[in-house]
N, C-alpha and C positions, 0 to 999 in steps of 0.2 A: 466547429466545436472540436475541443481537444481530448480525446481519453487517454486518461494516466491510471496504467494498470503497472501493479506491480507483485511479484512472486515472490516470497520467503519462504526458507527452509530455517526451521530451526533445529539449532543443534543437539539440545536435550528434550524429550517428549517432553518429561515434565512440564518446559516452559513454553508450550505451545499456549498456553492461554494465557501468559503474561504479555508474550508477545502480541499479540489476537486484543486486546484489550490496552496494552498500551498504544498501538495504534490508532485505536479509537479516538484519540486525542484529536487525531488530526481532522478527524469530523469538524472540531470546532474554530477552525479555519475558515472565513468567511468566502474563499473565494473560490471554490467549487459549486457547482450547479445540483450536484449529484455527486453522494460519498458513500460509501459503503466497506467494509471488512467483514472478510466470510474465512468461513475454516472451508479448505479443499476437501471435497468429500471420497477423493482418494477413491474411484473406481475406474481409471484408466486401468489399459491391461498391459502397457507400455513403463510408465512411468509414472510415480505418485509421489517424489521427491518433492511437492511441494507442500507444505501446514497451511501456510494463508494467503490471502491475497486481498490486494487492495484495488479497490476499481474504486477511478473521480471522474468526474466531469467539467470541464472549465469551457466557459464562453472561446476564449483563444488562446494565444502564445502567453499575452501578458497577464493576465487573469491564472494561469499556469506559473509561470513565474514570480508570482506576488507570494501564492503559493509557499513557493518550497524557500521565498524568502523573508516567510513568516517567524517569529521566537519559536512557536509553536513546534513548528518543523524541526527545527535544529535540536530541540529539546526531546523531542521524540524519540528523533534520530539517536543520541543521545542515550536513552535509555534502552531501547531496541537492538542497536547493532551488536552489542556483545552479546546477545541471545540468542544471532540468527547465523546461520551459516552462507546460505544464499542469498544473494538478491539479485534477479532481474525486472528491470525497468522496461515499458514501452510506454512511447506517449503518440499516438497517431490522431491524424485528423480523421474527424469520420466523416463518410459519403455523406452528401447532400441529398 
């Protein structure tokens, strides 16, 4: 199993919840196991530079790849990136 976790930072408060909500979209992507978008609840005492974050779950690589080469995705993509200021990706296998 593959989880695809991902970090935004957006760049105006305002549009934390455009961004938070237009990613939602990508819920409707068939090939995740497991999808979810949460707002960061910003109590690290280090660092709270992030608004949202995406956590999916995919069977494997290609099921992950179908993914992000959905319309879906691109379209998201799309409207989300001039919102945000960061993004970090990981996609790790998880222990068995």
């Amino acid at each position: 199993m593959i989880r695809h976790i991902v970090f935004f930072s957006v760049r105006r408060k305002e549009d934390v919840e455009a961004v938070r909500s237009g990613l939602l979209a990508l819920g409707k992507i068939p090939h995740s196991r497991h999808f979810e978008v949460t707002l960061n609840t910003k109590v690290d005492l280090f660092s709270n530079a992030i608004d949202v974050v995406v956590y999916a779950e995919f069977e494997d690589e290609a099921a992950l790849a179908a993914y992000k080469a959905h319309p879906i995705y691109a379209d998201t993509t799309s409207k989300v990136k001039p919102l945000r200021e960061l993004r970090y990706s990981a996609d790790v296998v998880a222990a068995a």
